[in-house]
mmCIF file as Biopython writes it, N, C-alpha, C and O atoms, coordinates in Angstrom:
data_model
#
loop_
_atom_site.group_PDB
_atom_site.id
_atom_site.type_symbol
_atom_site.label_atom_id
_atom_site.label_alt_id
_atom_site.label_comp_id
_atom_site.label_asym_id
_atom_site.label_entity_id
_atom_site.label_seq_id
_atom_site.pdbx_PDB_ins_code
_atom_site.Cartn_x
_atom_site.Cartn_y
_atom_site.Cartn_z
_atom_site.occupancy
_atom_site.B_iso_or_equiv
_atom_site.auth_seq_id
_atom_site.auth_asym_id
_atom_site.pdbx_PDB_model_num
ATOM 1   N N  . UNK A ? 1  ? 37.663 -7.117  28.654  1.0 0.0 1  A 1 
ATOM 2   C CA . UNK A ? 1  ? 36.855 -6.244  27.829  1.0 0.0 1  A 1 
ATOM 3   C C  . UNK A ? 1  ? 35.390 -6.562  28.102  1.0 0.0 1  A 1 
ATOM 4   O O  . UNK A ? 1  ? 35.053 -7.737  28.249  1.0 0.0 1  A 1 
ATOM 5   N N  . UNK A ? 2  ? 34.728 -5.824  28.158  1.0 0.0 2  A 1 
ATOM 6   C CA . UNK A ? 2  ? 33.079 -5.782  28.473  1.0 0.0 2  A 1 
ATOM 7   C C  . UNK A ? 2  ? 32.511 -4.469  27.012  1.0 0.0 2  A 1 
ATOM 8   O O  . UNK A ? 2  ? 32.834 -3.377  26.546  1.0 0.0 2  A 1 
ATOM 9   N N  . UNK A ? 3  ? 31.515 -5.550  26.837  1.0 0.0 3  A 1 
ATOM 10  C CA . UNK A ? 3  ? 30.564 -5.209  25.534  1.0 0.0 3  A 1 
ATOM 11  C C  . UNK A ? 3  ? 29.068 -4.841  26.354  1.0 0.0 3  A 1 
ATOM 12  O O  . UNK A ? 3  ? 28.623 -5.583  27.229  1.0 0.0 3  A 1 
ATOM 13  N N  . UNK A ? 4  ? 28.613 -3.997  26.062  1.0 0.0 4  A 1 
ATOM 14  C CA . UNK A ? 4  ? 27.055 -3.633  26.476  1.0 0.0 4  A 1 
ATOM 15  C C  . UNK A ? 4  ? 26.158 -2.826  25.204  1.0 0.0 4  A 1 
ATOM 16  O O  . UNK A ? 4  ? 26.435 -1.788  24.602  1.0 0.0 4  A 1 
ATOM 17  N N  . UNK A ? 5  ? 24.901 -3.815  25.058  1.0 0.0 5  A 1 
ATOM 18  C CA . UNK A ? 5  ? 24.343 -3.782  23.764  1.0 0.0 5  A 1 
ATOM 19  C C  . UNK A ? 5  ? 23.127 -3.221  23.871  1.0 0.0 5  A 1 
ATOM 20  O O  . UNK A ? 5  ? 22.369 -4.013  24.431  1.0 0.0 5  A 1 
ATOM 21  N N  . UNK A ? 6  ? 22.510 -2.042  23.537  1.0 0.0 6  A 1 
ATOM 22  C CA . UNK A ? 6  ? 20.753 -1.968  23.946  1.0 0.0 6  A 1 
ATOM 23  C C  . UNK A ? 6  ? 20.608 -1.758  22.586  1.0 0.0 6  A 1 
ATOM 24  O O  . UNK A ? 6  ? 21.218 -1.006  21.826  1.0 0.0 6  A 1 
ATOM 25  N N  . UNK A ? 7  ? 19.240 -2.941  22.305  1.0 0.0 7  A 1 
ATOM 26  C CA . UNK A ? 7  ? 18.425 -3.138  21.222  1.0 0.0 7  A 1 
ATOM 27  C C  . UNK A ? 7  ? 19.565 -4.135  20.031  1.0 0.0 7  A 1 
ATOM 28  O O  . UNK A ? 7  ? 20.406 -4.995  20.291  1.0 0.0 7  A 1 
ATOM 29  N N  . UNK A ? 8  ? 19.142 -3.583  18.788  1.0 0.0 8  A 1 
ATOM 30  C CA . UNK A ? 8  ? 18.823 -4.625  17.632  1.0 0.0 8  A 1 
ATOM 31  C C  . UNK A ? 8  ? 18.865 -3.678  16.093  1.0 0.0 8  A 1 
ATOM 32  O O  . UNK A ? 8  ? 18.403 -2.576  15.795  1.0 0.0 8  A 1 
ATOM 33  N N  . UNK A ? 9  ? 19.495 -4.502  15.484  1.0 0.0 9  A 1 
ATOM 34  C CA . UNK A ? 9  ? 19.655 -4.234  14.252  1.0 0.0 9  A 1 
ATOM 35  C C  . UNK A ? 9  ? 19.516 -5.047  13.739  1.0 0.0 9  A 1 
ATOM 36  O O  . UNK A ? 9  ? 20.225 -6.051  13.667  1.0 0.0 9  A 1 
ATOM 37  N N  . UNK A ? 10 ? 17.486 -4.538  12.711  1.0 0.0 10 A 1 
ATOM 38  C CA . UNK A ? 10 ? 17.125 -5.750  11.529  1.0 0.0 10 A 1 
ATOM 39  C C  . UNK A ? 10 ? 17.250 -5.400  10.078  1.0 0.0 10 A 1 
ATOM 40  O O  . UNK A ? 10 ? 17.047 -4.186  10.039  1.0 0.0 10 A 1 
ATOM 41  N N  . UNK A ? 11 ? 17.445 -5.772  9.043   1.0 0.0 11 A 1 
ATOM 42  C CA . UNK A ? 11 ? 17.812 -5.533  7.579   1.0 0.0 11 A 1 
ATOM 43  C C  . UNK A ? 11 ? 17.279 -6.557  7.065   1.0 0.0 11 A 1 
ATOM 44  O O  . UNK A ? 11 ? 17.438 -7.776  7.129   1.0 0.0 11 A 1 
ATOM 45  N N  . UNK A ? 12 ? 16.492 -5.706  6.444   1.0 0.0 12 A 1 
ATOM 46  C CA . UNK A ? 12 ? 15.576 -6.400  5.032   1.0 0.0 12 A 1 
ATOM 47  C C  . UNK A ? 12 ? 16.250 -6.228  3.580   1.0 0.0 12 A 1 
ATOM 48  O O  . UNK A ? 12 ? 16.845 -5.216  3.208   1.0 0.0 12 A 1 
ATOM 49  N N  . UNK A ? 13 ? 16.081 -7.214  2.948   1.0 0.0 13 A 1 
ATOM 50  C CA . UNK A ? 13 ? 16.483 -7.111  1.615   1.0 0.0 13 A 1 
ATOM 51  C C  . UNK A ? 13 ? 15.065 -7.332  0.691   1.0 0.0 13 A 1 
ATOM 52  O O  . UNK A ? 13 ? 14.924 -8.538  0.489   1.0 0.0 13 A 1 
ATOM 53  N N  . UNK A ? 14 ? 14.507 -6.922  0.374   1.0 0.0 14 A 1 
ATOM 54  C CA . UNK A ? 14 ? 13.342 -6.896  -0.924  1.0 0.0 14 A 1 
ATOM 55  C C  . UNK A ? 14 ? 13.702 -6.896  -2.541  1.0 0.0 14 A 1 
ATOM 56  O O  . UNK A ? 14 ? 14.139 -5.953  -3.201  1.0 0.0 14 A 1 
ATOM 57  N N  . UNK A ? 15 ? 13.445 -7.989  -2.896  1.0 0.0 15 A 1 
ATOM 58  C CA . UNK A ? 15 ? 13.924 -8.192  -4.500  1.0 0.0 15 A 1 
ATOM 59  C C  . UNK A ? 15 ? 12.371 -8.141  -5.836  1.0 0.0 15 A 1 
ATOM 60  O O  . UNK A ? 15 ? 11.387 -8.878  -5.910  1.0 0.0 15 A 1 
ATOM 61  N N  . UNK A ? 16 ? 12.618 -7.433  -6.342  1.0 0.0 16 A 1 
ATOM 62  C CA . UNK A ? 16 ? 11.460 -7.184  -7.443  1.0 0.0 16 A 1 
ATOM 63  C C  . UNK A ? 16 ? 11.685 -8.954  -8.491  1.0 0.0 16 A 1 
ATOM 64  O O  . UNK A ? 16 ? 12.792 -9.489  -8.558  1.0 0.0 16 A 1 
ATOM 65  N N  . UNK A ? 17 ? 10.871 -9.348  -8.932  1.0 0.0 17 A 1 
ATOM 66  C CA . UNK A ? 17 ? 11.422 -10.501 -9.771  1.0 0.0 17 A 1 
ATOM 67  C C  . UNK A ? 17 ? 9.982  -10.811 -10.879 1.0 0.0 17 A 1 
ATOM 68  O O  . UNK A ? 17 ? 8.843  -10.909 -10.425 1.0 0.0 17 A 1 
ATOM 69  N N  . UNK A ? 18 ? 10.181 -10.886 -11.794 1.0 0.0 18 A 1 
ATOM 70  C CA . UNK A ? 18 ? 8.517  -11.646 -12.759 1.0 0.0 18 A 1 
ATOM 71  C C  . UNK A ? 18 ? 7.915  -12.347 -12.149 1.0 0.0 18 A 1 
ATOM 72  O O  . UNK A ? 18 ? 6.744  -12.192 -11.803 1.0 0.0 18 A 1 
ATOM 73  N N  . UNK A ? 19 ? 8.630  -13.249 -11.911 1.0 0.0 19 A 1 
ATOM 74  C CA . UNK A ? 19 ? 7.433  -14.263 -10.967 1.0 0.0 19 A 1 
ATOM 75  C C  . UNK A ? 19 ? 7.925  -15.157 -10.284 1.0 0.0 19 A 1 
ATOM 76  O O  . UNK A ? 19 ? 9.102  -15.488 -10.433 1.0 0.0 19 A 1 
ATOM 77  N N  . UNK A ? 20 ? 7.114  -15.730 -9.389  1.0 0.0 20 A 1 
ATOM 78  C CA . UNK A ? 20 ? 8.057  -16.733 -8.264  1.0 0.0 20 A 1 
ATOM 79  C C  . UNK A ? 20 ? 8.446  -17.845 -9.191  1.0 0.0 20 A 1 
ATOM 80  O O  . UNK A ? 20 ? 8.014  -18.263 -10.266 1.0 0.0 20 A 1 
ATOM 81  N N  . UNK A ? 21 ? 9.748  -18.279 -8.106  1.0 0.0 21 A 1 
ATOM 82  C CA . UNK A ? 21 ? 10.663 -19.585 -8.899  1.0 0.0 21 A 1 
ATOM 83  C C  . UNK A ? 21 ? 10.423 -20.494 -8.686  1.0 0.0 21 A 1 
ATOM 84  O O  . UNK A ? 21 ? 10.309 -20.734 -7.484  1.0 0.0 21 A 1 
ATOM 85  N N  . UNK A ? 22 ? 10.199 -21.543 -9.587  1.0 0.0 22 A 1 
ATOM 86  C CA . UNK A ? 22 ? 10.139 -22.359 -9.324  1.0 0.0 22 A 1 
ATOM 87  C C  . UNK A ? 22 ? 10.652 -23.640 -8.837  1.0 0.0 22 A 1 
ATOM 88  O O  . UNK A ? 22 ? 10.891 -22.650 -8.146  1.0 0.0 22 A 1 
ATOM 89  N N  . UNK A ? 23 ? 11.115 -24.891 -8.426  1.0 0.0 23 A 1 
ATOM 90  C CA . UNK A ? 23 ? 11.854 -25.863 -8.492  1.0 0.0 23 A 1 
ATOM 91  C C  . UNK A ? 23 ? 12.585 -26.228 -9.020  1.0 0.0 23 A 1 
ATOM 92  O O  . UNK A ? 23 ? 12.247 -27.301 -9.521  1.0 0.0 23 A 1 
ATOM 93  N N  . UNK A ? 24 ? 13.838 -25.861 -9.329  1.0 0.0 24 A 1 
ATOM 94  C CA . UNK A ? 24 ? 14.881 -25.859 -9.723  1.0 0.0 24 A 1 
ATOM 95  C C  . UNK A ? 24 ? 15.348 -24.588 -10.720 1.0 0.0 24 A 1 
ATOM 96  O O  . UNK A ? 24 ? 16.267 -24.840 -11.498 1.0 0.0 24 A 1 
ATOM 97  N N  . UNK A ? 25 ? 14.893 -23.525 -10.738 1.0 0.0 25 A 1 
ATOM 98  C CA . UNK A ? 25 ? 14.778 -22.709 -11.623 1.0 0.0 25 A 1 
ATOM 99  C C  . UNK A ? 25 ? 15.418 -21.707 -10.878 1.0 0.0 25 A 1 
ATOM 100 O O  . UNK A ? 25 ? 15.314 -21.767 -9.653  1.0 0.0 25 A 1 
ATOM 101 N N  . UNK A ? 26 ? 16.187 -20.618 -11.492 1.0 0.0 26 A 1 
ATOM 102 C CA . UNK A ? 26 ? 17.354 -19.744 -11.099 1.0 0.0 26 A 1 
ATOM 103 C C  . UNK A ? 26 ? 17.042 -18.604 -11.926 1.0 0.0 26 A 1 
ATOM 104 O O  . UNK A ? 26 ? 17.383 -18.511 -13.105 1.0 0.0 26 A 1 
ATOM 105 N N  . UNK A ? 27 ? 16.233 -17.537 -11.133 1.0 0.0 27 A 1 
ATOM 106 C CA . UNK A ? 27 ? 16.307 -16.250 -11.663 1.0 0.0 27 A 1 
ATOM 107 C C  . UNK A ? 27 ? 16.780 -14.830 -11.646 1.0 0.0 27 A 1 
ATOM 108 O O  . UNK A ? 27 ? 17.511 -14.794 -10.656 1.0 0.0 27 A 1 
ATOM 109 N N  . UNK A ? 28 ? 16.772 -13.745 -12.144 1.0 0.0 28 A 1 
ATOM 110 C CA . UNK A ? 28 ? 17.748 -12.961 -11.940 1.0 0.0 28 A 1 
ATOM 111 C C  . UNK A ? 28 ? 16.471 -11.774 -11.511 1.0 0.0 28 A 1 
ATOM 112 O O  . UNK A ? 28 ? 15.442 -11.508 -12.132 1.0 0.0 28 A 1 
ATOM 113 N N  . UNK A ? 29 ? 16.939 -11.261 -10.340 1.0 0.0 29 A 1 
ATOM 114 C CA . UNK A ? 29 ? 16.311 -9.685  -10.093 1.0 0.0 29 A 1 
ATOM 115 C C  . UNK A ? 29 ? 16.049 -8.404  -10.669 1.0 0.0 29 A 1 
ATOM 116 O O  . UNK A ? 29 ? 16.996 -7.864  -11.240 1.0 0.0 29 A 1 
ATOM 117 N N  . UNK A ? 30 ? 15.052 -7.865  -10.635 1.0 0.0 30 A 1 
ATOM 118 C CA . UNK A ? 30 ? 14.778 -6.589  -11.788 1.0 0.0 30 A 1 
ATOM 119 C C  . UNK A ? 30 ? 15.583 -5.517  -11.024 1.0 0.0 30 A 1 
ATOM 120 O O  . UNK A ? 30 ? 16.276 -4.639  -11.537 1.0 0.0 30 A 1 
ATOM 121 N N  . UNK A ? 31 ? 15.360 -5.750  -9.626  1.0 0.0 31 A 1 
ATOM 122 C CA . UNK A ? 31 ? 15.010 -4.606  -8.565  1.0 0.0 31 A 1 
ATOM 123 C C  . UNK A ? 31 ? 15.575 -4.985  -7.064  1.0 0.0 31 A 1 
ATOM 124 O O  . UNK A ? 31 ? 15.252 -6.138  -6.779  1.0 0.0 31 A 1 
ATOM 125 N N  . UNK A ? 32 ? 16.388 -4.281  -5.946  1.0 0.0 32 A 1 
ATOM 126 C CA . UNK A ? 32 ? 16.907 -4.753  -4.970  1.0 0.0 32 A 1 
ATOM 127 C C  . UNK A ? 32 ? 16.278 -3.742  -3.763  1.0 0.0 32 A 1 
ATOM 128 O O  . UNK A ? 32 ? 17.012 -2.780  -3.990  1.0 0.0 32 A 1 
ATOM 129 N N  . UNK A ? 33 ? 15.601 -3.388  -2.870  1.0 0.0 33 A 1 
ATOM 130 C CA . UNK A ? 33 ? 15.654 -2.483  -1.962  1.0 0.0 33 A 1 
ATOM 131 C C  . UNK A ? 33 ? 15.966 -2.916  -0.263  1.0 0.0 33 A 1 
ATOM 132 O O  . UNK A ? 33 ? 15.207 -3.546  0.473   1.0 0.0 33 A 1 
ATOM 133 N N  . UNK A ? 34 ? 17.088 -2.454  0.014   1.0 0.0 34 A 1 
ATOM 134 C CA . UNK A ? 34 ? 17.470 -2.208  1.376   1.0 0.0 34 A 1 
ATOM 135 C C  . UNK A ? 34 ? 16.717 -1.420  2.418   1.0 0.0 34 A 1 
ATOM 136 O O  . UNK A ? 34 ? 16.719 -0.189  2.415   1.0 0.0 34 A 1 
ATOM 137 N N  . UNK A ? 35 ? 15.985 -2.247  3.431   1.0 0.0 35 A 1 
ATOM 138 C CA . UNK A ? 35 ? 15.585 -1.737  4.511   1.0 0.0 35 A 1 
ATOM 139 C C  . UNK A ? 35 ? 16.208 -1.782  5.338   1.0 0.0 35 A 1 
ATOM 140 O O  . UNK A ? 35 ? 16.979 -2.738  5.257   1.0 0.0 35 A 1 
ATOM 141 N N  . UNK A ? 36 ? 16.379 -0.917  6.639   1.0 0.0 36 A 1 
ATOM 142 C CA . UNK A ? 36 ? 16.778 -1.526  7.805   1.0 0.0 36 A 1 
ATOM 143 C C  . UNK A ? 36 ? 15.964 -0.584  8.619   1.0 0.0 36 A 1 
ATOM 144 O O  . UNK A ? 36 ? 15.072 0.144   8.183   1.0 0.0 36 A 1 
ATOM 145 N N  . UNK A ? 37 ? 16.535 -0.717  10.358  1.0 0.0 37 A 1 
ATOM 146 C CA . UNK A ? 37 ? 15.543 -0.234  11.399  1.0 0.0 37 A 1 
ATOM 147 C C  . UNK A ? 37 ? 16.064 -0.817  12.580  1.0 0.0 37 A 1 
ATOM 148 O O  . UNK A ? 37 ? 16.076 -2.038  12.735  1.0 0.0 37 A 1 
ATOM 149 N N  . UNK A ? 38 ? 16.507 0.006   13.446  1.0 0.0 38 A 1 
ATOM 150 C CA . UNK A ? 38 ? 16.898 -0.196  14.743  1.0 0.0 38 A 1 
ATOM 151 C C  . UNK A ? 38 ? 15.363 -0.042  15.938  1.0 0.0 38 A 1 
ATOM 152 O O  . UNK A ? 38 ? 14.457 0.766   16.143  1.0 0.0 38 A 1 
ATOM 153 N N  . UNK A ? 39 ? 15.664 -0.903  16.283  1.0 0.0 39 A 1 
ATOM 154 C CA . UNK A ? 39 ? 14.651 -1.937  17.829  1.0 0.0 39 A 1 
ATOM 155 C C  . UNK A ? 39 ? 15.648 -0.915  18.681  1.0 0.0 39 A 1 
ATOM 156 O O  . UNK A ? 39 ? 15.636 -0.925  19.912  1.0 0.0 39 A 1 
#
């Protein structure tokens, strides 16, 4: 079997949140948005 690949598939995940976390601290997301985009 032979595979032949041109380019790339990148995916972003972007999360909305109050504010950055801190050190040891575990928070929950307001907001999720899916990017992606083929190279």
């Amino acid at each position: 079997m032979k595979i032949l690949n041109f380019g790339s598939l990148n995916v972003d995940y972007v999360y909305e949140v109050e504010h950055f976390v801190s050190p040891g601290e575990t928070i929950s997301s307001n907001d999720r948005c899916c990017s992606h985009s083929c190279i």
